[in-house]
C-alpha positions in Angstrom: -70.7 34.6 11.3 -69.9 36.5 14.3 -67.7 35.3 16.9 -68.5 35.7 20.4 -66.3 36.9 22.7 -65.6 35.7 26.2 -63.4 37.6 29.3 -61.5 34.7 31.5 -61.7 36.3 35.4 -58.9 34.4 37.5 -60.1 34.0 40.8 -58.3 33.5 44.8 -61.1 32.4 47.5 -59.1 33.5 50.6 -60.5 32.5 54.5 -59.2 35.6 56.7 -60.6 33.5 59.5 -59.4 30.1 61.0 -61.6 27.8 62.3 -59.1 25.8 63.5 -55.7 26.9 64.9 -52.5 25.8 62.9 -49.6 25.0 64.3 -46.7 28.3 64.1 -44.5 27.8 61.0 -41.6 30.4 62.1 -39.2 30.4 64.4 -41.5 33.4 65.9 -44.4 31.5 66.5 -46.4 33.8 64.1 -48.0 31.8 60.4 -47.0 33.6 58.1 -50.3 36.0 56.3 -49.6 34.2 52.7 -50.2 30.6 54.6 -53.0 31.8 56.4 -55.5 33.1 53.8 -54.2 31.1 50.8 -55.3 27.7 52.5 -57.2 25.0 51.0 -61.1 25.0 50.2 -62.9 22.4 51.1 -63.6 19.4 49.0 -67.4 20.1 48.8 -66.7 23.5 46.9 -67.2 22.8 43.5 -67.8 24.5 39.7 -71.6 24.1 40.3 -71.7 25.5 43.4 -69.0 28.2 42.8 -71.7 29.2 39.3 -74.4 28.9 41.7 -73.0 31.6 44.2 -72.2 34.0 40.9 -75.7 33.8 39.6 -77.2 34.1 43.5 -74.6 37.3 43.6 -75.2 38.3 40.0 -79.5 38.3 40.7 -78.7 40.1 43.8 -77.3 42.7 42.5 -78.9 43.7 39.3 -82.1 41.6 39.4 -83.3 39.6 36.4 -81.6 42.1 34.2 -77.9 40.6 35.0 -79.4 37.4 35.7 -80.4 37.0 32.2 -77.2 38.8 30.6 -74.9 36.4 32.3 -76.7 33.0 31.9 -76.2 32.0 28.6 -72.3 32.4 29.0 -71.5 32.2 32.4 -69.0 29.2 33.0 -66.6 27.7 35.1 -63.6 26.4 33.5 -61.3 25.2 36.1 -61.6 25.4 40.0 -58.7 23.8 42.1 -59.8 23.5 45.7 -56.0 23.1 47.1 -55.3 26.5 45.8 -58.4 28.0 46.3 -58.3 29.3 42.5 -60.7 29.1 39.7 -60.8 30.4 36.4 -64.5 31.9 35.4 -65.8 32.4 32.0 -68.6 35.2 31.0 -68.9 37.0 27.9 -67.0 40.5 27.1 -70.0 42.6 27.3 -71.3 41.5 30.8 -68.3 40.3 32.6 -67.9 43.4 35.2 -71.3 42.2 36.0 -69.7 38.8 37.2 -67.0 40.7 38.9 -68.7 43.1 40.9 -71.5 39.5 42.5 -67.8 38.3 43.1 -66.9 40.7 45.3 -69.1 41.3 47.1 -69.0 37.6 48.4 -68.3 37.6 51.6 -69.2 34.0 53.0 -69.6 30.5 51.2 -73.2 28.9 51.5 -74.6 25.5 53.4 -72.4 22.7 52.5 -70.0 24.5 53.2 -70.9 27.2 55.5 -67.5 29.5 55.9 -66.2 32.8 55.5 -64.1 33.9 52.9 -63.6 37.0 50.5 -62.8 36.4 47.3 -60.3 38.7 45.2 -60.2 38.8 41.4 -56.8 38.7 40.0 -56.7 39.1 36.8 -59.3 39.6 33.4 -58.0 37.8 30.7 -59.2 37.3 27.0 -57.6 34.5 26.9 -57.4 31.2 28.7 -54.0 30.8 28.2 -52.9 34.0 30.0 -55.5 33.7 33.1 -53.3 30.1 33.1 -50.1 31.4 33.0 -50.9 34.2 35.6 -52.3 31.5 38.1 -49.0 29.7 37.4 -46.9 32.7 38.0 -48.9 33.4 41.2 -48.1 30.2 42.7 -44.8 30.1 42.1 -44.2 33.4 44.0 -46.7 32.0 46.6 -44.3 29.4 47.0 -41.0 31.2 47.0 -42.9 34.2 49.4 -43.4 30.9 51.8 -40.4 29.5 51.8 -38.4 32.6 52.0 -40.0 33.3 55.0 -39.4 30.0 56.4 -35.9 30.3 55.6 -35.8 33.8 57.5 -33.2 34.5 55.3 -32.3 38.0 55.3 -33.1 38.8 51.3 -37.1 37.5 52.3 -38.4 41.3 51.8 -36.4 41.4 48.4 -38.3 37.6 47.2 -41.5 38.8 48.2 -41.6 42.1 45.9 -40.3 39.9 43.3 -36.9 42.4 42.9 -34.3 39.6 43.6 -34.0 37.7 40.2 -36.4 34.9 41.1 -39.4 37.0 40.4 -38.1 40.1 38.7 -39.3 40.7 35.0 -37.2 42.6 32.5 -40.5 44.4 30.3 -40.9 47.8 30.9 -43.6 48.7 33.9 -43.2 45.2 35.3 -41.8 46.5 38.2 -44.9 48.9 39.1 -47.1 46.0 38.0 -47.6 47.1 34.6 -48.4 43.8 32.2 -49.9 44.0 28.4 -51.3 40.7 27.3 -50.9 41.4 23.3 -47.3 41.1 21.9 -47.9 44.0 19.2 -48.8 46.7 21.7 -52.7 46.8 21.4 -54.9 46.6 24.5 -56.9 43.5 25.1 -59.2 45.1 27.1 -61.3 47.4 24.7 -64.6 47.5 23.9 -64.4 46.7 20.1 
């Protein structure tokens, strides 16, 4: 039997434009950038909606050739609206097909109706690692935030992730080098 298999695209929905001013979170009356686009979606955004915007994107794009590649696999797996992440699931073959309709998203539809842009983060083959990667992400998210709240003056060192709280001791981490696969082999080939 042949197994079929899958590429897990962790996504961020950032909003570069407010539609309603916050209140200033620093001492210089500035929000800071990571508070400002990493905001909340709205309630109304949800898994349906988000697959309905990838297929839109997808038959856009490449027509009833991707439409038809994608649909039998296409899937959202987890969408979190206070984070403005989700976690998208498309087979191996077809999944830069899903990528590119993503990114070239550059406003939310009707019930909705805002503009955002939305950044992939990370391919997985796994669910586990696109998990642990969104988990990661916050965490530094929330350490970038309140570092900068703090104003303390290590803030530039927590927000490249070289002071301890971030840092990562495999080789390559620090130019943003990660492997998935413990035994050295690349998870993202075409076998």
């Amino acid at each position: 039997m042949v197994r079929l298999k899958h590429r897990y695209l962790l996504v961020n929905i950032l909003y570069p434009e407010s539609e309603t001013p916050t209140k200033p979170a620093t001492k210089d009356g500035q929000v800071p950038d990571i508070v400002s686009f990493r905001r909340p979606s709205s309630d109304k955004l949800n898994a349906q909606l988000l697959a309905r915007i990838i297929r839109d994107g997808v038959t856009d794009l490449f027509g009833d050739y991707g439409s038809g590649m994608i649909a039998s696999s296409l899937v959202v797996k987890y969408l979190s609206p206070a984070t403005s992440t989700a976690i998208v699931r498309v087979s191996r073959a077809h999944y830069r097909l899903v990528w590119a309709a993503l990114s070239f998203v550059t406003h939310l539809p009707r019930p909705i109706d805002q503009a955002c842009v939305i950044q992939i983060v990370r391919v997985s083959g796994t669910i586990r690692k696109a998990e642990e990667e969104a988990i990661r992400r916050a965490k530094a998210a929330i350490l970038r935030a309140t570092a900068r709240e703090k104003g303390s003056e290590f803030a530039l060192d927590k927000m490249l992730g070289s002071a301890g709280a971030l840092a990562n001791t495999r080789p390559g981490a620090q130019m943003g080098i990660e492997s998935d696969s413990e035994d050295g082999e690349d998870e993202m080939d075409e076998d």
